[in-house]
N, C-alpha and C positions, 0 to 999 in steps of 0.2 A: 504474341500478345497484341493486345490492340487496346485504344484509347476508350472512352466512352463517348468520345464528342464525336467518336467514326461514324459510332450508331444513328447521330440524327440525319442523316441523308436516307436511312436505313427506313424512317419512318413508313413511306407507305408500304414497303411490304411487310412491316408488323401490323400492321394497322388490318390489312389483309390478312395475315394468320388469326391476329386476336378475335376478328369478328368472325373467321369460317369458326372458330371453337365454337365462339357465341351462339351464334348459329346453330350448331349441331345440338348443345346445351338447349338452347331456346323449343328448339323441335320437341325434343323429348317431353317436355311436360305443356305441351301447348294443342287445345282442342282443334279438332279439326275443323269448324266452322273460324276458328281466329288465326287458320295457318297464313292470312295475307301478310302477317306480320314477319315472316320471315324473307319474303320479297319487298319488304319495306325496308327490313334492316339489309338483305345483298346491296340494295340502290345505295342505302348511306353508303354503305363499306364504299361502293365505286366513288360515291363523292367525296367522303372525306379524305381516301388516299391520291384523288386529284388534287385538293385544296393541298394534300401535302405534298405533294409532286410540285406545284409550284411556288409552294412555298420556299425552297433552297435559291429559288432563284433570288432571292430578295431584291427586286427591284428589275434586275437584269434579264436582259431578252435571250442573251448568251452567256449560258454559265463556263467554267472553266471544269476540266477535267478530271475527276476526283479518283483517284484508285484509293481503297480501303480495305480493309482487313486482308490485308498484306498482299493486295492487290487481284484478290479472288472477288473484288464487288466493283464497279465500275460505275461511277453517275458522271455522266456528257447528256448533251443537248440531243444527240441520237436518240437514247434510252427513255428521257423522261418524254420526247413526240411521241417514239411510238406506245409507251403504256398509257399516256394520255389518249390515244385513241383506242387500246386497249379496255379502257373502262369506259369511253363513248360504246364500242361494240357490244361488251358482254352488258350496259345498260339496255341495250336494243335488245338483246336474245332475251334478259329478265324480264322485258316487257312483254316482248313478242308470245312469249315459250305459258305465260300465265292461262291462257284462258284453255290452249292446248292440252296442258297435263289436266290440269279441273275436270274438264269433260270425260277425261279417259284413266279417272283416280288414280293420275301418275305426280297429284300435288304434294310433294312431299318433302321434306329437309332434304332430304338426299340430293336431288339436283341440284338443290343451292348451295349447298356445302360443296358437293364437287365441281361447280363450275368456281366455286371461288379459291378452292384448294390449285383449279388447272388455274386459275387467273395468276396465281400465285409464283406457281411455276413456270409460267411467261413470262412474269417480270422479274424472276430469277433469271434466265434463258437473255432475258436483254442487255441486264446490266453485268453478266457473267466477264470474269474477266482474264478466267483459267478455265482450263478444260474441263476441271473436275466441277467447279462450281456450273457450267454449260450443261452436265453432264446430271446435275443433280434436277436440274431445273425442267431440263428436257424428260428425266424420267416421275418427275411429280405431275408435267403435265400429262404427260403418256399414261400412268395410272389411273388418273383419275376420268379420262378420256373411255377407256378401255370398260370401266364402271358403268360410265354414264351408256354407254353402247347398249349395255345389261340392263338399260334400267326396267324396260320393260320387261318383266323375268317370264312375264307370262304368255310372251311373244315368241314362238319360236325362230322364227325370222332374224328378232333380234338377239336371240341367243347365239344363234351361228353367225352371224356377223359380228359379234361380240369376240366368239372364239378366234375366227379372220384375224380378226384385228391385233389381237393380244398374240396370237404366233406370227404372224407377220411382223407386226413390230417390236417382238422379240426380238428375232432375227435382225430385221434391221436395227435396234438399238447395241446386240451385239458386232455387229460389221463396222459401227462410228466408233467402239469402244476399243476393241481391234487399232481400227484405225488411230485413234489418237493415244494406245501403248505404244505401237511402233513410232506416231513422231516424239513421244515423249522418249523412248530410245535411241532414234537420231540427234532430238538435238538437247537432251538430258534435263526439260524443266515442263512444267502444266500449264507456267503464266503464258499469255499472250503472245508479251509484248518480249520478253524472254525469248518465244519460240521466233519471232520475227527478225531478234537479232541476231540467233543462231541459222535461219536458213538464211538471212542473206550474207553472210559469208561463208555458208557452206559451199562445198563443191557437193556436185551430183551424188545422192544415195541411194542405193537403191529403197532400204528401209523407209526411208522418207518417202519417197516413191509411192509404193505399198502403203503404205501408211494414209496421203493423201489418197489414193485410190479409195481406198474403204471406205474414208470420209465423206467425200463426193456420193458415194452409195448411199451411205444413211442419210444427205442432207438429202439426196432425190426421193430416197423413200417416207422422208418425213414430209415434202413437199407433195410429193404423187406426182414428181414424174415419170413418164416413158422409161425403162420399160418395167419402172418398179409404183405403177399407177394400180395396177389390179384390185388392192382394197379400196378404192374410194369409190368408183361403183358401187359395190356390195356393200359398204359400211354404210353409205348416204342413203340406199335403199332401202337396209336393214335395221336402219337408228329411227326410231319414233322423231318428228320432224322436228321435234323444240328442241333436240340433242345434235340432228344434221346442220341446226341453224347458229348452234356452236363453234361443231367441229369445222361448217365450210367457211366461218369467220375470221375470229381474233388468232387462233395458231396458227396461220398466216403472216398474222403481225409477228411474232415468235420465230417464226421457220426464218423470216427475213432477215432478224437479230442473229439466229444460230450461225447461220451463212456468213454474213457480214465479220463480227467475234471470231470465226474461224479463217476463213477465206483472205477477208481483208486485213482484220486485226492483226492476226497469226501468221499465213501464210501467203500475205502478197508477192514477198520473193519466188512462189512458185509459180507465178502468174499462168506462165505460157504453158503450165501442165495442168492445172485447173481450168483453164479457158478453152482447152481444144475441150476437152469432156463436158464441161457448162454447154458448150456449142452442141453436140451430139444430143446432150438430154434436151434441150431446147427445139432443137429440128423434130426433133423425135415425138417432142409433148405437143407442138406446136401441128403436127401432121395426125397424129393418134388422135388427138383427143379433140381436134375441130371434125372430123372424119366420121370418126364414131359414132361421135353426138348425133350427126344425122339421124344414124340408122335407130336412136331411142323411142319409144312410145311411153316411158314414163321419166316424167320432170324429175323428177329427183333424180335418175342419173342420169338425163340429157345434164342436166347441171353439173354431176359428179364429171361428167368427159369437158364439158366447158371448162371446168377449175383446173385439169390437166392440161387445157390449151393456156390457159392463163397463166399456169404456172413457167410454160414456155417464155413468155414475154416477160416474165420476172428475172428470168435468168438470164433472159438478153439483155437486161440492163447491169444484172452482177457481174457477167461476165468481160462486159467490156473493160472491167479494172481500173476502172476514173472515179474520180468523185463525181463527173457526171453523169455516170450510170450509175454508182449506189443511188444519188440521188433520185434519178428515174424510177431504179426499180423501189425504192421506199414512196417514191408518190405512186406508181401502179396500183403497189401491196398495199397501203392505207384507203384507195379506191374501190380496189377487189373488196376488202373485209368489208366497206360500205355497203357496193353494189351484191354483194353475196347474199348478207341478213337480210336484204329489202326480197330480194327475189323469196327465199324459203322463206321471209313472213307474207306474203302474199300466198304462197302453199298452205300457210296454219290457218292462213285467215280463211280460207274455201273449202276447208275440210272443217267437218264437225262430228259432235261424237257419233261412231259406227261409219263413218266415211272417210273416207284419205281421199285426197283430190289430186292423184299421183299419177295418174295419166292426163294423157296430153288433150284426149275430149272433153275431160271435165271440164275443158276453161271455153269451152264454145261457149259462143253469146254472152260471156262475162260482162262486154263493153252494155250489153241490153239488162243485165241485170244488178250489174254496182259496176256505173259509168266510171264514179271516181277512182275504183278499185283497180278497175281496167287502168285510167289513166297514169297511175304510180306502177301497175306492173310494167307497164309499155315502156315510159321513161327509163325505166330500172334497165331493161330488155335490150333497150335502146344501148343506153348506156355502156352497157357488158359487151354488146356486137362493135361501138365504137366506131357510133356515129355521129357526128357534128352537130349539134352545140355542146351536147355533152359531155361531163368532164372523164367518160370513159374512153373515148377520140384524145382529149390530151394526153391519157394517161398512157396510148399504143405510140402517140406522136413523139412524147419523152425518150421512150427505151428504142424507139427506132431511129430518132435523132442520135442518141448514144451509141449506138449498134453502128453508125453511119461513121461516126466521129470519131472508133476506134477501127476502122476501116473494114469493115465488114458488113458492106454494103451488099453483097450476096444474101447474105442473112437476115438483114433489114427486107430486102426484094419477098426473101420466104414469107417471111413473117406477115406481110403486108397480103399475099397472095392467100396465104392461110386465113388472114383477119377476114376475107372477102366472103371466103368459103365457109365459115363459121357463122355470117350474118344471115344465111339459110335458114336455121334450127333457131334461132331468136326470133326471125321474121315470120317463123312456122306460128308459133304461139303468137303473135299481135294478129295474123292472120284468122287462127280461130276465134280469138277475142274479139274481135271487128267484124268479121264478116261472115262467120257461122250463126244458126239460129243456136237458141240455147237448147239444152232435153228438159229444160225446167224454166219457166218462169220467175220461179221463187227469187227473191233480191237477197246478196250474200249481207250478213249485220256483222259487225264488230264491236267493241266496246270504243267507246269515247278514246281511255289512254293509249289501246293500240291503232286506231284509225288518226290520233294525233302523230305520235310519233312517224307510223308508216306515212304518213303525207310529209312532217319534214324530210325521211329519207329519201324520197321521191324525189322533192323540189331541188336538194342539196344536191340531186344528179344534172340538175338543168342550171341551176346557181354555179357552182365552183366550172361548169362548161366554159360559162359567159365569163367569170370570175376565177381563173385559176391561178391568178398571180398570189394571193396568200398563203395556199398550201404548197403551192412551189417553194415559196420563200422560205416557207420554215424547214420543208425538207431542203433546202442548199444548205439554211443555219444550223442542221443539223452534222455536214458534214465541211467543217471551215477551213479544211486543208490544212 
């Protein structure tokens, strides 16, 4: 049983059910020349469940700890940062993703109801506080993920990447569920914090063992990495781009929670058996998927192999098992989800209906025909390669100070040697923009709301560079020992 006063913490993700219903309702009887009103109402939903999101804090920069319904919901200073930048993100894709679907009569309720049904299941996934409730959140995002893949039905392309996706993360959603029955047999409970005081006083199990093992499996394949990256290629390539600019976002912010909830919440006492493996996926993502990326000729999965290197350096900051490395890797992951939607809305923005601008020539001479367009790709490019001023350089400098500081300065050497190697296939593209002629004259147009927003995501890449002590701070107050 639980109280009803539990409920108001609870508010923004009702607030987020109540309007996907809306939403879906509103669809059904709303003409098609009036569908902008369903992109008017997602944007509230994002506002109003931030307005509630900060509203628990009453007053307070650091709230205290809340476990609720019976300790299956979890509101800390972790959860409400990163759903606050959870609804900054999925505001950028609703922006970005509009004029995209329009042109290619892909404007429909559908998207918006399922990006706010996955928003939904993220910030279920953050403030999870048992495995099952982790466990529900992760498969509401993953459904409605697997949907939106399909959205285009008429696409074969994205039909098969659709199916990809949905067997593949079958598979790995049964390997995490696997995994978290055997540690619920080890150590006899779903809570968290339950499971933390059972493994550290346990002596070695094997069950637990196995158990962790699987775990590690599903979080790498929810992440994409090495050697369980194979969908993110083909799903990025095969997903219409207002859907890629989803998927390579905000469940990022998510995957970093599921990790965190389980890893550190749950099973810190297993450190030293979670950390060689962190370390193995990490070398692994960090060589695969800067490597690969070279040999791309189209952007969308040079970018898909980029997310898999990146995923690399997120996991060297989990893995180091400090609060200065969750810290790390949550300022990285709030950077990536930034630096991610800037890059694929720069793709939406060059593509128009009957062209995708998904190879890597189409961006020749961009710099000669939308200077400014160029200039936010570049910055964005900049940023991801992690280069100086940029706040995508503090963000490699975080998890490799971390990496150093848990003495695994080997790893840091890698990582830094890979970062080197990766700034190739970023530099490829600023290349063609600057210094190739165009095949076209023609100057690329936007709309006013998305040439606003794309220019603040741009500049926020050159701002928090010079200025990173804010977002630091909140990611330390997120994690206050």
């Amino acid at each position: 049983m639980f109280e009803a006063s539990e409920l108001i913490p609870l508010l923004p993700e009702m607030i987020v059910l109540l309007m996907a219903c809306v939403v879906l309702i509103v669809d059904l009887y709303i003409s098609e020349q009036r569908r902008g009103i369903i992109q008017i109402l997602s944007l509230a939903t994002l506002i109003f469940a931030a307005l509630a999101t900060l509203r628990v804090h009453d007053g307070d920069s650091i709230i205290e700890t809340q476990r609720l319904l019976s300790g299956t919901f979890v509101r800390d200073q972790m959860g409400d940062v990163l759903k606050l930048f959870v609804y900054l993100v999925m505001g950028m894709v609703f922006v970005y993703a509009k004029t995209y679907l329009r042109d290619r009569n892909l404007y429909k309720g559908e998207f918006f109801v399922l990006c706010l049904f996955g928003t939904l299941g993220m910030m279920v996934m953050i403030s999870a506080g048992s495995m099952l409730s982790l466990y529900l959140g992760l498969e509401l995002l993953a459904l409605s993920t697997y949907a939106l893949v399909a959205l285009d039905r008429n696409n074969p392309m994205a039909s098969e990447s659709a199916m990809k996706y949905f067997v593949l993360g079958a598979l790995a959603s049964g390997m995490l569920l696997y995994g978290m029955s055997m540690i619920y047999g080890a150590t006899g409970s779903l809570d968290l914090l339950a499971i933390q005081a059972s493994v550290a006083g346990a002596a070695d199990s094997v069950v637990l063992a196995f158990g962790l093992t699987f775990v590690v499996v599903g979080l790498a394949f929810k992440f994409g990495a090495v050697p369980f990256h194979m969908w993110v290629p083909d799903v990025y390539q095969g997903s219409p781009t207002a859907v890629t600019l989803f998927i390579s976002s905000a469940p990022k912010l998510a995957a970093f929670a599921l990790a965190i909830r389980l890893l550190s919440d749950g099973l810190i006492g297993q450190l030293q058996n979670w950390q060689l493996m962190l370390v193995l996926l990490s070398v692994a993502s960090l060589a695969i998927g800067n490597v690969v990326a070279i040999a791309q000729t189209n952007i969308k999965r040079m970018l898909a192999y980029s997310t898999v290197s990146h995923v690399g350096f997120i996991f060297m900051g989990i893995l180091a098992g400090t609060e200065a490395g969750f810290e790390a890797a949550m300022f990285y992951a709030i950077v990536y989800s930034m630096m991610s939607v800037g890059a694929f809305a720069v793709v939406i923005v060059v593509s128009r209906a009957g062209f995708e601008a998904e190879n890597l020539e189409d961006y020749k001479g961009l710099a000669q025909r939308s200077p400014w367009l160029a200039l936010m790709m570049m910055m964005i490019l900049a940023s991801l390669a992690g280069f100086p001023p940029f706040v995508g350089f503090f963000a490699k400098l975080q998890v490799v100070k971390a990496a150093v500081e848990a003495d695994l300065v080997w790893l840091a050497v890698v990582s830094v040697v890979f970062a080197v190697v990766g700034a190739f296939y970023y530099l490829r593209v600023i290349k063609l923009m600057y210094m190739d002629e165009p095949d076209t004259p023609e100057p690329v147009t936007t709309g006013s709301d998305v040439g606003a927003v794309l220019s603040a995501n741009g500049l926020v890449q050159l701002a928090l560079g010079i200025f990173p002590g804010p977002l630091i701070a909140l990611c330390a107050a997120a994690f206050p020992g």
